[in-house]
N, C-alpha and C positions, 0 to 999 in steps of 0.2 A: 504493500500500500504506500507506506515513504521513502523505502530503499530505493527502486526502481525507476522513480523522476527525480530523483535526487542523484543517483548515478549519471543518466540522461543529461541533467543539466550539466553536469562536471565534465561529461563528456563532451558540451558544446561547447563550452567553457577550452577545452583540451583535449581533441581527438585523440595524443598520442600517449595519453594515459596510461598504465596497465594496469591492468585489476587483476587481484590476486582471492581467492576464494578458499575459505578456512572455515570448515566445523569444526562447533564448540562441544556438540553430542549427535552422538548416533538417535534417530528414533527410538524412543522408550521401549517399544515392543521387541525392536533388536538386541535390545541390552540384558544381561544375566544378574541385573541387580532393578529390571522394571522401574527406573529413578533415571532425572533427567540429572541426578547430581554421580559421578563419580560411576561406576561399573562397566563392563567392557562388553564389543559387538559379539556376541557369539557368533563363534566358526562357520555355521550353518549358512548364517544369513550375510556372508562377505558379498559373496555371487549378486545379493536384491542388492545390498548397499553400495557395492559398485555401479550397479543399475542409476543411483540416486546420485551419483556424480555425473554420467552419462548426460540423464532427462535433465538435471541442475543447468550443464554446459548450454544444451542445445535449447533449451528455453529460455536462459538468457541473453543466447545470438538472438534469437526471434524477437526479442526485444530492441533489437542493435546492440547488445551489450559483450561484447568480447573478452572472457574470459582469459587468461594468460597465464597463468599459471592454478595449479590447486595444492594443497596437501592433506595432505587425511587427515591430520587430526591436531587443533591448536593445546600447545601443553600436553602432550602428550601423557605426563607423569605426573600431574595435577589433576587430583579426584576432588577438589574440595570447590570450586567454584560452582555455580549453578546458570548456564549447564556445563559438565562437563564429563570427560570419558580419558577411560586409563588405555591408553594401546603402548603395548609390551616390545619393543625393537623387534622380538620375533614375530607380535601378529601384524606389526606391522608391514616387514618384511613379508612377510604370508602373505596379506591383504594384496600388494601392490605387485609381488609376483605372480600369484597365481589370479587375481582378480581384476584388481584394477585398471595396471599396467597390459594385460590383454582385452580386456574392456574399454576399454582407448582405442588399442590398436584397430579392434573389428567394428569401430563406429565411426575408422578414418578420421579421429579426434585430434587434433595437434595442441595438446596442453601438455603445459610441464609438469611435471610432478616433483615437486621439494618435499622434503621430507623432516624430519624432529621439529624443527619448530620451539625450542625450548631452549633451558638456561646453558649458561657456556661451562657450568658445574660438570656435566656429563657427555664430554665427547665420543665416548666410547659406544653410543646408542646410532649415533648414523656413521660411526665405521664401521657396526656390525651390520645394521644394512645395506651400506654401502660394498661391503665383503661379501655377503651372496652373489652370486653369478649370476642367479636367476630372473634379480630383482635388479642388480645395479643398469643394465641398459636401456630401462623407465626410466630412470632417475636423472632429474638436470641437477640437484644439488641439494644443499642441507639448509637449514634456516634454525638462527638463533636470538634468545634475547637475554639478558643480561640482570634478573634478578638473584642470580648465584652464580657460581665462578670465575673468571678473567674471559677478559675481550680475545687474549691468545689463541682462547680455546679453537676460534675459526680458522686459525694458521696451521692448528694439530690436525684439524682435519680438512683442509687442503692439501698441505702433503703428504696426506696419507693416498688422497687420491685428487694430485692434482689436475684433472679432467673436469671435475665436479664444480661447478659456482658452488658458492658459498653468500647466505646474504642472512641481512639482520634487519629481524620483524617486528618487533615490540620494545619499548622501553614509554612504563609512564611519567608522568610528572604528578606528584600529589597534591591537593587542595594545602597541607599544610606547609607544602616546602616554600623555602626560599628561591626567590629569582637568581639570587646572586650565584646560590650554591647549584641549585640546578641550572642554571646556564652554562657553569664551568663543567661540573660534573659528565654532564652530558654530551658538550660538545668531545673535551678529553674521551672519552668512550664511544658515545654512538655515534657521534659521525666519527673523528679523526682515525678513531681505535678500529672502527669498524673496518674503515677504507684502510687503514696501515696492515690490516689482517684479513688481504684479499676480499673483504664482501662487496658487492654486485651495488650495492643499496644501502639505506639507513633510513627506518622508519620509526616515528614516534607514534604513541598511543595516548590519545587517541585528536580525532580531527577538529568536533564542537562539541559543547552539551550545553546546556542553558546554566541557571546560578544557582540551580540544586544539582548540579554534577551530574542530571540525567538525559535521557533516559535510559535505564537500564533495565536489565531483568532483575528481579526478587532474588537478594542476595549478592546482584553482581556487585561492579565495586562504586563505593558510594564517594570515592573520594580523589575516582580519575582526574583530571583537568585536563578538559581540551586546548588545543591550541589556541582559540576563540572560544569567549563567554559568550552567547545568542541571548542580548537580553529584551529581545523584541522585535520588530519588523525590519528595523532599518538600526538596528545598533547592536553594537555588540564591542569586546575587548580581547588586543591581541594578550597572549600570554604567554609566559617562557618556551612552552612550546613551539610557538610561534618562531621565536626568534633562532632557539637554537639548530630547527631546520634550514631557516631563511639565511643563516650563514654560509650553506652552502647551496640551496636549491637555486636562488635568484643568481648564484653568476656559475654553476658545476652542470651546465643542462646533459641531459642524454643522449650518450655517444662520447663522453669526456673519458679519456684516461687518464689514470692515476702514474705520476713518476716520481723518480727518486728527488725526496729532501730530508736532509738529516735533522736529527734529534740533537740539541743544546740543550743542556740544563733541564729548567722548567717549563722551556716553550713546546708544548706539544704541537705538533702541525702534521699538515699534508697539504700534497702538493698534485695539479691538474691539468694537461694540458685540454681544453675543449674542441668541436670539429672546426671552430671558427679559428684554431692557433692562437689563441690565448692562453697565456698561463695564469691559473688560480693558484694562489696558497691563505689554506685556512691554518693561524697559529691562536693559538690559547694560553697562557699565561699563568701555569697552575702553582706557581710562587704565591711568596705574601708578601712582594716588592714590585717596584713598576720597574722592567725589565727594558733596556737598549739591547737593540741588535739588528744585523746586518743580515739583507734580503741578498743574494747576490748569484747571477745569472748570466751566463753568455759573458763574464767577464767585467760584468758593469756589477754596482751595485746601489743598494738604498738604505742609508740607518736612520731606524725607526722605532716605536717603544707602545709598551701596551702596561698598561697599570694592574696591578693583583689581580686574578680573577678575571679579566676582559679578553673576548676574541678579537680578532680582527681578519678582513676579507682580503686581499691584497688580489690584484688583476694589471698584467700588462701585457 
């Protein structure tokens, strides 16, 4: 009912979009705990619920709406949100070899299939599926987010298989955080950390909600912040989210590689060149001093300085 011309609009908005398509639970009656909180798909019914990926995709072309990638299951190893569903490295595995991944193929579907989707605590879950034979040539890559372990985690497994993208799908901002601290925090990890450790992308969660943090499901999380507050028809407030994508979305478009810039001190950076031959470099400042230092490229250079805590965009 609002998904669907709210996508439409974003899309007229920006054809070149991709949309990415993540369930939070299998249907109740597929599941071995009957609850839309936590229990897993049972074995039986992979074969209908890959069906449910299938009819999802081509109903949303019918719409105009092009689909781009999928993965089976967000959080994977998180039973406690509402809704949500346990899949095991091996059902998942399971699922996409024997189910999915050929349920794609015989429907002439060209979607990617990413896979974990979860904290950078547990690398070891998409190099176990990524290690089947069966299942790995579905696979375009793995997807992480970053409320346990190290951002590394996506370098451990890229070289384990570096074939595979690798990209990073979630990180929130709280209602009770700090700007300051979440602007630094995040830019240093989700974007810089992301891109320094091969990811395809850097996605923040979530996009808007109004000034009660909603809407959500019963039980979901009460205390997201969107990038924008919606507090009415024609107004609204950007917010740390906002910004610390916009460091790099508004000058890093699509099609930009990532090249080598080294690490100093406390400056965390990365560095881009775009299709246009530009070079970006996003640095961050995760000192507690305003920091001087030297840009320098092709033999030229520029010294410049960023205060405790602050990024900055650099383009030439």
């Amino acid at each position: 009912t609002h998904l669907i011309p709210l996508l439409k609009e974003i899309l007229l908005i920006n054809p070149n979009i991709k949309i990415m398509a993540v369930p939070w639970s299998a249907p109740v009656w597929m599941k071995d705990n009957n609850s839309t909180i936590g229990g897993s798909v049972q074995s039986k019914y992979y074969g209908v619920y890959a069906q449910y990926f299938i009819k999802y995709i081509q109903a949303m072309k019918q719409q105009g709406i092009t689909i781009d990638a999928i993965m089976p299951q967000n959080e994977p190893l998180n039973p406690y949100n509402n809704p949500s569903l346990v899949m095991t490295s091996d059902q998942q595995t399971t699922f996409i070899k024997n189910h999915l991944g050929p349920a794609l193929q015989t429907a002439g579907i060209n979607v990617k299939i990413i896979i974990y989707d979860h904290n950078c605590d547990k690398p070891d879950y998409p190099i176990a599926v990524l290690s089947d034979a069966a299942a790995n040539p579905y696979i375009d890559g793995s997807a992480f987010h970053l409320y346990g372990g190290d951002i590394s985690a996506l370098s451990t497994v890229h070289n384990a298989f570096p074939n595979k993208n690798v990209y990073f799908t979630e990180q929130w901002t709280s209602s009770d955080g700090s700007f300051s601290g979440d602007l630094k925090w995040h830019l240093k990890n989700v974007v810089i950390g992301s891109m320094r450790n091969w990811s395809k992308n850097a996605l923040e969660w979530n996009l808007a909600n109004n000034a009660s943090y909603g809407p959500h499901t019963p039980g979901g999380c009460s205390q997201c912040k969107g990038a924008l507050t919606i507090s009415g028809p024609e107004s609204f407030t950007r917010n740390v989210g906002y910004y610390i994508i916009a460091h790099a979305s508004k000058f890093v478009p699509m099609g930009s590689t990532r090249i080598a810039s080294n690490l100093s001190g406390n400056l965390n950076n990365v560095a881009f060149k775009t299709p246009a031959g530009k070079i970006v470099l996003i640095v961050e400042n995760d000192g507690g001093v305003t920091e001087l230092f030297n840009i320098k490229y092709n033999g030229k250079w520029v010294t410049t300085s960023l205060e405790s805590g602050a990024a900055g965009t650099y383009i030439w």
